[in-house]
Backbone as a chain_set.jsonl record, in Angstrom:
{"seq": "XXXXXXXXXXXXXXXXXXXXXXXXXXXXXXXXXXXXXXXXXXXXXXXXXXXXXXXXXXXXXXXXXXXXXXXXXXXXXXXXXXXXXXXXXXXXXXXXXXXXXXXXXXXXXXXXXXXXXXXXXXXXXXXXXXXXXXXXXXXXXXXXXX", "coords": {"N": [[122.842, 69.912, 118.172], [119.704, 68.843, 116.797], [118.784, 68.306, 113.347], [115.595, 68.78, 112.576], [113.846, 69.535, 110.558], [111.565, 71.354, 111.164], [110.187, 73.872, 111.085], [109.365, 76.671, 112.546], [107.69, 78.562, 111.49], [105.912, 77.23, 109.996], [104.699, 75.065, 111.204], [105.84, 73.439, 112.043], [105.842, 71.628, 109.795], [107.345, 70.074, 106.592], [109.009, 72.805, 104.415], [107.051, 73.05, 102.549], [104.335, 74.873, 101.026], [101.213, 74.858, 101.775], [97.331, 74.716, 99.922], [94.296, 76.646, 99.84], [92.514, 75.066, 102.211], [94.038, 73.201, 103.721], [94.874, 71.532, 101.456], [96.968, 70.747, 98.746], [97.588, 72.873, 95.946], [94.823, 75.163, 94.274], [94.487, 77.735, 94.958], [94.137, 79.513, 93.384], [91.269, 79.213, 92.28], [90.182, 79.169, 94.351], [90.365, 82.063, 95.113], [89.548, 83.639, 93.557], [86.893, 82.465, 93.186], [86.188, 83.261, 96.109], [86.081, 85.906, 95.518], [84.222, 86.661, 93.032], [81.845, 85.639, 94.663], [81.736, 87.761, 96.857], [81.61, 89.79, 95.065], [78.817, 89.441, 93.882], [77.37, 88.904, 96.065], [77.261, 91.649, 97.118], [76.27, 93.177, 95.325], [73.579, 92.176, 95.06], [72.604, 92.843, 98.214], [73.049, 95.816, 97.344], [70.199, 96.043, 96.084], [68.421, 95.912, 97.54], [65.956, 97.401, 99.54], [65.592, 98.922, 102.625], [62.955, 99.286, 105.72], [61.078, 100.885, 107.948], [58.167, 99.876, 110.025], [54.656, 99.956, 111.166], [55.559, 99.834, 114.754], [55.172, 96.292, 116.401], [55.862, 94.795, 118.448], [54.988, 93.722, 120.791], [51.181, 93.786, 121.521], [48.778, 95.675, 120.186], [49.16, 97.119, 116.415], [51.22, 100.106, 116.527], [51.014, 100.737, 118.832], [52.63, 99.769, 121.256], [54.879, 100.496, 122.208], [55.61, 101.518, 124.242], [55.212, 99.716, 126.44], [57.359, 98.303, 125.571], [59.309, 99.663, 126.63], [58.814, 99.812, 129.44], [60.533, 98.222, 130.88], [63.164, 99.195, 130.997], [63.118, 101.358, 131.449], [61.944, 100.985, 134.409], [64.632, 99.906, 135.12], [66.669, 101.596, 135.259], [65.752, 103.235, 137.187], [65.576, 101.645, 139.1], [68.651, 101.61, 139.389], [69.847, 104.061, 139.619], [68.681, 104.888, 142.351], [69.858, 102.41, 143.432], [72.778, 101.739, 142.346], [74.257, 99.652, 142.554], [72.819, 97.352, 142.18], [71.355, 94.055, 141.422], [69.007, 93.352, 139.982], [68.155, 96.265, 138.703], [70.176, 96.425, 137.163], [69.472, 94.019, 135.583], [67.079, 94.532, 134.602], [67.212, 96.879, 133.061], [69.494, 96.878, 131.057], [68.162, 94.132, 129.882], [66.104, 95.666, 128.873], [67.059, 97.441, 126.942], [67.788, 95.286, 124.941], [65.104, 94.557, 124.344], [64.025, 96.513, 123.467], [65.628, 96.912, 120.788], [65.47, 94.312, 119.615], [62.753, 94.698, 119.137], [62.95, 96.919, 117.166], [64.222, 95.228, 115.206], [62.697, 93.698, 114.589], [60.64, 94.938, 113.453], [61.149, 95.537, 110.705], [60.959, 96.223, 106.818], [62.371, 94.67, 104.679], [62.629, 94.503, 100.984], [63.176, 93.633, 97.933], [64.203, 95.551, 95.086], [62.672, 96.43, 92.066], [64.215, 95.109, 89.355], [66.248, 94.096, 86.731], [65.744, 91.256, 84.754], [67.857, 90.359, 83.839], [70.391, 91.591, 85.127], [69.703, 90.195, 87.444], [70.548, 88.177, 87.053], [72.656, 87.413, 86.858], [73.628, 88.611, 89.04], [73.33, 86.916, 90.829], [74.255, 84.505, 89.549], [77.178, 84.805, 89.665], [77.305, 84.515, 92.508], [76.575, 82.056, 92.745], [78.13, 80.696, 91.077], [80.702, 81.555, 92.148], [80.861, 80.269, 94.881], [80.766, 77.458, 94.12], [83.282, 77.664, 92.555], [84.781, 78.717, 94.466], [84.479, 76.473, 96.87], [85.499, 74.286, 95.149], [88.406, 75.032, 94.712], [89.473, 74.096, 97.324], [89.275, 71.395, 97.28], [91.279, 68.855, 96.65], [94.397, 69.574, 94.778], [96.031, 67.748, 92.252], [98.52, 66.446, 90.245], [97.84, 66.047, 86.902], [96.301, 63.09, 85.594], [95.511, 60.913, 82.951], [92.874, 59.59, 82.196]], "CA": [[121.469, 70.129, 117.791], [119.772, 67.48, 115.459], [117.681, 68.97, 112.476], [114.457, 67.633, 111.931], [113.299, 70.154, 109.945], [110.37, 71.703, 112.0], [110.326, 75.019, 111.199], [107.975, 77.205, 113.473], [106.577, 79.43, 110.911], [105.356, 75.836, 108.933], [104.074, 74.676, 111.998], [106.207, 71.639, 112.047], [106.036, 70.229, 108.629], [108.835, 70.553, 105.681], [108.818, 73.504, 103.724], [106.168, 73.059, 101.257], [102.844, 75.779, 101.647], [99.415, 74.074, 100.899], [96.32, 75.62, 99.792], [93.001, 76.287, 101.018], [91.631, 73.904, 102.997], [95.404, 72.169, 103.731], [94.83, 70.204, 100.631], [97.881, 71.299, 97.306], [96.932, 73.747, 95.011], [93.6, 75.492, 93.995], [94.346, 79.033, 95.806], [93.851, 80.651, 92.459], [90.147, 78.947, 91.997], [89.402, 79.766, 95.952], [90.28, 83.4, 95.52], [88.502, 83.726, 92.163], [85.771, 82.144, 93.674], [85.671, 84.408, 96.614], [86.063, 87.654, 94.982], [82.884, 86.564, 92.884], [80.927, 85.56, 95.917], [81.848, 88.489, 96.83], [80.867, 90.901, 94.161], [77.503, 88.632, 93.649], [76.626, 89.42, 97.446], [77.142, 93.25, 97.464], [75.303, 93.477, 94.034], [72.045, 91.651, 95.622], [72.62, 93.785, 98.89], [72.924, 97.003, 97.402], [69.055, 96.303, 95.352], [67.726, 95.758, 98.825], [65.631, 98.322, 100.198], [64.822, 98.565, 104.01], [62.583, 100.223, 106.065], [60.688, 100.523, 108.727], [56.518, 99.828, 109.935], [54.234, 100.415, 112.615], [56.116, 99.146, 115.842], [54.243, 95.156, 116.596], [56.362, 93.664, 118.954], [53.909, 93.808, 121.724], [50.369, 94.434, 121.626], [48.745, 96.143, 118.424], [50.537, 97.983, 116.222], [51.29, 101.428, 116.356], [50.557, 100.983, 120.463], [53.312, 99.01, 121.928], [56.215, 100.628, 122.263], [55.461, 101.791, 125.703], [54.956, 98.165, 126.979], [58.051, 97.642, 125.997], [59.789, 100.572, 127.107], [59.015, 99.981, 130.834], [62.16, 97.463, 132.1], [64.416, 99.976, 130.862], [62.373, 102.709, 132.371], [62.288, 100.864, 135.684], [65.639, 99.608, 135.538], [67.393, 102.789, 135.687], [64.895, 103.948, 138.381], [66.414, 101.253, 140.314], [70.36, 101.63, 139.321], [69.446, 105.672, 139.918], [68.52, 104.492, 143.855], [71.041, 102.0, 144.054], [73.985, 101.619, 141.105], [74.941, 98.524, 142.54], [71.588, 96.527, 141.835], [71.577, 93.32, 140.043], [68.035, 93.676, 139.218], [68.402, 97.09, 138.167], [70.916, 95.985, 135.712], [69.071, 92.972, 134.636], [65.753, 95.186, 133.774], [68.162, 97.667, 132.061], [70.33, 95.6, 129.83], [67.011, 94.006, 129.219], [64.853, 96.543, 128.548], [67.708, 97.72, 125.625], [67.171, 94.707, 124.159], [63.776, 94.227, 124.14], [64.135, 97.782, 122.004], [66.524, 96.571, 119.934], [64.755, 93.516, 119.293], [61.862, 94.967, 118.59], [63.523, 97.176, 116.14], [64.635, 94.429, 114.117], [61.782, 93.171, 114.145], [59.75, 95.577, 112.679], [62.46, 96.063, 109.225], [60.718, 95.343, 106.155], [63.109, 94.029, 103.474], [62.065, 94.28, 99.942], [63.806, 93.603, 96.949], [64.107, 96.497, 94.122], [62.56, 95.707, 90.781], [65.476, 95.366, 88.151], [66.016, 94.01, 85.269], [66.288, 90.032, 84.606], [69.799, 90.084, 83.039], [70.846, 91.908, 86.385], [69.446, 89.274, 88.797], [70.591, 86.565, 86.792], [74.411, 88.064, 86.536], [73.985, 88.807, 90.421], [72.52, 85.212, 91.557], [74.998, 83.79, 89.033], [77.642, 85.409, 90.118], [77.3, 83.558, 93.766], [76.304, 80.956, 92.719], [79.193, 80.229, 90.576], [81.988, 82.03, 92.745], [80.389, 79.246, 95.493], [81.499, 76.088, 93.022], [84.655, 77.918, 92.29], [85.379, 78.598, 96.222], [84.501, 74.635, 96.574], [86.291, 73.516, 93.776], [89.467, 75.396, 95.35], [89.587, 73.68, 98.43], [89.603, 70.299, 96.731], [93.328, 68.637, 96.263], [95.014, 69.263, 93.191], [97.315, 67.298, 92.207], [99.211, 66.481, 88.875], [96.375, 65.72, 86.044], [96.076, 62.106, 85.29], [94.876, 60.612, 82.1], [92.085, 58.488, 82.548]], "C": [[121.154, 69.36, 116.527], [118.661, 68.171, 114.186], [116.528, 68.388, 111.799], [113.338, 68.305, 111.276], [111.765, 70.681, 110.574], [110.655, 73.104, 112.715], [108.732, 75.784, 112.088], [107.187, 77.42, 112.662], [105.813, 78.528, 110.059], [104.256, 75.648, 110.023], [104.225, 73.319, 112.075], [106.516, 70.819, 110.998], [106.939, 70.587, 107.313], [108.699, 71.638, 105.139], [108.23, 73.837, 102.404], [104.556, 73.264, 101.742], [101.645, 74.822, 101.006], [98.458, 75.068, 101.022], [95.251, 75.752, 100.526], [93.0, 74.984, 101.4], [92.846, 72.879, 103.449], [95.583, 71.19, 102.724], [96.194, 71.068, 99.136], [96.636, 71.928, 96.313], [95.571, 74.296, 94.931], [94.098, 76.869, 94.795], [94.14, 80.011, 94.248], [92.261, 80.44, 92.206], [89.475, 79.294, 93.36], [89.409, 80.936, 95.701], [89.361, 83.547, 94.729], [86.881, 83.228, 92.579], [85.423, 83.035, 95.141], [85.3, 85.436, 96.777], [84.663, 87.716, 94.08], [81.723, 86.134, 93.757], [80.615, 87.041, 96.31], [80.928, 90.013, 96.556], [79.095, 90.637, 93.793], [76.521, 89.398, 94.964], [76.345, 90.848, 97.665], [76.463, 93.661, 96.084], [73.934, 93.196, 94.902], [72.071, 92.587, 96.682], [72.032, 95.158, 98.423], [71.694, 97.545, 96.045], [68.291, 95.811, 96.35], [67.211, 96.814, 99.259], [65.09, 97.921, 101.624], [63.722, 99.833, 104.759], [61.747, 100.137, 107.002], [58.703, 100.576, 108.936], [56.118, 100.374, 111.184], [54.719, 99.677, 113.555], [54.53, 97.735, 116.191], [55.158, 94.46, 117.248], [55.373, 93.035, 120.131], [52.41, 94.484, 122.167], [50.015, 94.477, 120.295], [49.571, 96.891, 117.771], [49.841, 99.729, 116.016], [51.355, 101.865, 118.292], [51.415, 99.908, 121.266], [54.135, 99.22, 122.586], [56.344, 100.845, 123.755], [55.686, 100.872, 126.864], [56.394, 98.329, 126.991], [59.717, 98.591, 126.559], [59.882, 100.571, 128.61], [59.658, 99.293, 131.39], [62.945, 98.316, 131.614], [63.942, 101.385, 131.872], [62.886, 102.275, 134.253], [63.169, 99.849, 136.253], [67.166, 100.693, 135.539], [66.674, 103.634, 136.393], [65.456, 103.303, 139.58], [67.712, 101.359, 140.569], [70.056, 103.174, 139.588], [69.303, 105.445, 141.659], [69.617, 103.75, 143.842], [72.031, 101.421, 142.507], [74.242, 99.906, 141.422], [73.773, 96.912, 142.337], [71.081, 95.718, 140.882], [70.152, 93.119, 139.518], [67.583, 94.66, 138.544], [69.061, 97.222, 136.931], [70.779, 94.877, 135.049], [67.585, 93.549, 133.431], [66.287, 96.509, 132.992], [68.797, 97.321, 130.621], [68.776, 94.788, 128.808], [65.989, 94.57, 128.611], [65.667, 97.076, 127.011], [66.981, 96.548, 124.668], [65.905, 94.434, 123.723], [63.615, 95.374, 122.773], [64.586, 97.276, 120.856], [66.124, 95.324, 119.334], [63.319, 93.759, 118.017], [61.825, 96.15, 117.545], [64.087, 96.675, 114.712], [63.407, 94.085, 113.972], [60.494, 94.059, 113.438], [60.615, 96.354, 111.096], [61.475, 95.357, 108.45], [62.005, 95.664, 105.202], [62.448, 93.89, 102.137], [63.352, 94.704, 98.699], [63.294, 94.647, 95.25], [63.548, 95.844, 92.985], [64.078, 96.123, 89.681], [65.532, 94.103, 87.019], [66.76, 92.095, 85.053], [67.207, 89.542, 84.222], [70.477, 90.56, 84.442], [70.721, 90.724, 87.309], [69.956, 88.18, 88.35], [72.323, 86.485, 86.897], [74.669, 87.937, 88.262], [73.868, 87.628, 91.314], [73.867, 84.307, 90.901], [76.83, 83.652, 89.235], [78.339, 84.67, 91.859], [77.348, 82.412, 93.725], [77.578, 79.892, 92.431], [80.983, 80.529, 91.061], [81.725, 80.659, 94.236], [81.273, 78.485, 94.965], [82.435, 76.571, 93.204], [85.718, 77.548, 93.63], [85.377, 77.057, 96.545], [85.173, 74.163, 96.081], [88.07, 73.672, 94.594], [90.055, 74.489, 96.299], [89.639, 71.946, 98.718], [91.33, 70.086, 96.7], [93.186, 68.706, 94.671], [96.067, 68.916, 93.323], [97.93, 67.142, 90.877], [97.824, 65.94, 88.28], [97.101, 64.079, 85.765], [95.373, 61.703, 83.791], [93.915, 59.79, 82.42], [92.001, 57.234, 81.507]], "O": [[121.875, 69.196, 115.543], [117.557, 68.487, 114.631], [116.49, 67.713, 110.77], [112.172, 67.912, 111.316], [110.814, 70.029, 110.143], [111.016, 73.479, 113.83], [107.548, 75.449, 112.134], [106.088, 76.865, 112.659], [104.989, 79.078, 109.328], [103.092, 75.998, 109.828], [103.427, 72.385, 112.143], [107.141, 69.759, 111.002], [107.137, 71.8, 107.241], [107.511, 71.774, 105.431], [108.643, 74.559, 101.497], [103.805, 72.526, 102.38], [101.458, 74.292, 99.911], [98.484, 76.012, 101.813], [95.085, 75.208, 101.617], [93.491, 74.002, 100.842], [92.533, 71.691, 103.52], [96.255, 70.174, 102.9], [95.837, 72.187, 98.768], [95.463, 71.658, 96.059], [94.914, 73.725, 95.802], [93.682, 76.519, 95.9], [94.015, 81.235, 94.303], [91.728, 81.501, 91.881], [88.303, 79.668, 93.41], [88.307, 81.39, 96.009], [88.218, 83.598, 95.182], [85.87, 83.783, 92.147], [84.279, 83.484, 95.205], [84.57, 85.968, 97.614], [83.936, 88.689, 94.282], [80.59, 86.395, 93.351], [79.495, 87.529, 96.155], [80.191, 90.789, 97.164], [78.313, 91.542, 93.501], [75.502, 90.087, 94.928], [75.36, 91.238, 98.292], [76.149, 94.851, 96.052], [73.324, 94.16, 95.365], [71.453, 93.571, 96.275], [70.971, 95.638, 98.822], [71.772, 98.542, 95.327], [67.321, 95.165, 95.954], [68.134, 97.584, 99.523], [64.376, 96.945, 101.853], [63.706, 101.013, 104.411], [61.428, 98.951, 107.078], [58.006, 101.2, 108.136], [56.776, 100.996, 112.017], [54.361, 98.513, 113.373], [53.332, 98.02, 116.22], [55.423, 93.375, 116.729], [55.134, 91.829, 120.187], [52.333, 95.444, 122.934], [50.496, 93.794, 119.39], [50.595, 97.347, 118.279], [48.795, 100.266, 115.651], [51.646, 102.938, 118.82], [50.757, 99.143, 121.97], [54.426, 98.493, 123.535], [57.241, 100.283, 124.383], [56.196, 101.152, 127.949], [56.929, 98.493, 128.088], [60.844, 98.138, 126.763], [60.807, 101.176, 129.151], [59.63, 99.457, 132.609], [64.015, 97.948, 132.099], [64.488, 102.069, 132.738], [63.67, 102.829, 135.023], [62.968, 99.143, 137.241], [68.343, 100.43, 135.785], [66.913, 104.835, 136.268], [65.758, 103.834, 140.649], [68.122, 101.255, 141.725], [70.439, 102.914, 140.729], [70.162, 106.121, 142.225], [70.597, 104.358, 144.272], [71.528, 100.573, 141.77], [74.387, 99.083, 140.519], [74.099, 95.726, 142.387], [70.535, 96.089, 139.842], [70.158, 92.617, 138.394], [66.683, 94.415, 137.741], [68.726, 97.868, 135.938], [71.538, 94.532, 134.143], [67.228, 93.264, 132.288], [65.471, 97.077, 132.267], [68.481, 97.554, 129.455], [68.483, 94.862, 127.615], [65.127, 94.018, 127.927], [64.972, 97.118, 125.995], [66.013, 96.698, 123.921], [65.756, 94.038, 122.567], [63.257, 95.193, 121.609], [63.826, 97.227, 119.889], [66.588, 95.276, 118.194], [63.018, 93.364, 116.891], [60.731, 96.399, 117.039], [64.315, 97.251, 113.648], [63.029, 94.278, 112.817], [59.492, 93.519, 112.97], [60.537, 97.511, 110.684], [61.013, 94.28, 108.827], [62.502, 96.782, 105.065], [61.568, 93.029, 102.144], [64.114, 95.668, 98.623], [62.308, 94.434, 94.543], [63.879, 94.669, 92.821], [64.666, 97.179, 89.448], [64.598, 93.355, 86.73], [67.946, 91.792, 85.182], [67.437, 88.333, 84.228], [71.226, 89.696, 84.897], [71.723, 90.339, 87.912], [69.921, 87.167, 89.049], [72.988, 85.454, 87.001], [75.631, 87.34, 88.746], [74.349, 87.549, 92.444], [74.459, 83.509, 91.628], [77.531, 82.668, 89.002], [79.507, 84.441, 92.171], [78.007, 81.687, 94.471], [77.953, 78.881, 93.025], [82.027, 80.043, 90.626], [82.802, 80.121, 94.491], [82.473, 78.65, 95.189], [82.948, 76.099, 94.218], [86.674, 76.803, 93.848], [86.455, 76.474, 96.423], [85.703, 73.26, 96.728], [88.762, 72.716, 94.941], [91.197, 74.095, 96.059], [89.893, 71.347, 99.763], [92.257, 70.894, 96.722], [92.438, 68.256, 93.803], [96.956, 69.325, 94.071], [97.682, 68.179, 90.261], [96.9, 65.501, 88.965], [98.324, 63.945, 85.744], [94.459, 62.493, 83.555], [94.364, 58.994, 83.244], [91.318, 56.248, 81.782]]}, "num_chains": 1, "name": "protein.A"}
């Protein structure tokens, strides 16, 4: 048996690990940069308020829902007669979504008032765990003088 060094758990190549992105070094500026991405993202998240309006997916609002309530209605009217009915289970399946659709689509999203040192910490935060994560994934190699 001839040894040509091509270890499995490498995936073939000598025994020396590389960092993100297969390029040497930076896994301490990728993590660091992900863990502030991170913390940046679930800060902004959790000054999010949601909530919901008058249903407008179809029709006016407040008067739709019905509309879009009837392929689910009369696609388990037809899987109820026959189970095995691929239009039954196309106006079924469909009729969920159409709900579910039109559930999302009626979310408003609004951002909490807080305090301009907060948003700038929480934006900055991403912004700069971003670069970092980037930066990471660059080669490092020995420093050079220029």
């Amino acid at each position: 048996m001839s040894e040509s060094g091509a270890g499995a758990s490498l995936g073939g190549r000598p025994g020396k690990l590389e960092g993100p992105g297969g390029t040497p070094g930076g896994v301490g500026e990728f993590l660091l940069g992900l863990a502030m991405m991170a913390i940046g993202i679930y800060m902004v998240f959790d000054h999010v308020t949601v909530h919901t309006s008058f249903w407008r997916f179809v029709g006016s609002p407040g008067t739709s829902f019905g509309v879009t309530l009837l392929p689910l209605l009369v696609g388990i009217g037809a899987l109820t007669f026959n189970g095995r009915s691929i239009i039954g289970w196309l106006l079924a399946v469909g009729g969920v979504g159409l709900i579910l659709a039109g559930v999302l689509m009626n979310l408003d999203i609004y951002f909490r008032p807080t305090s301009l040192w907060a948003t700038i910490v929480m934006f900055g935060l991403i912004a700069g765990g971003l670069g970092l994560f980037a930066k990471g994934l660059r080669p490092h190699g020995p420093h050079q003088p220029r």
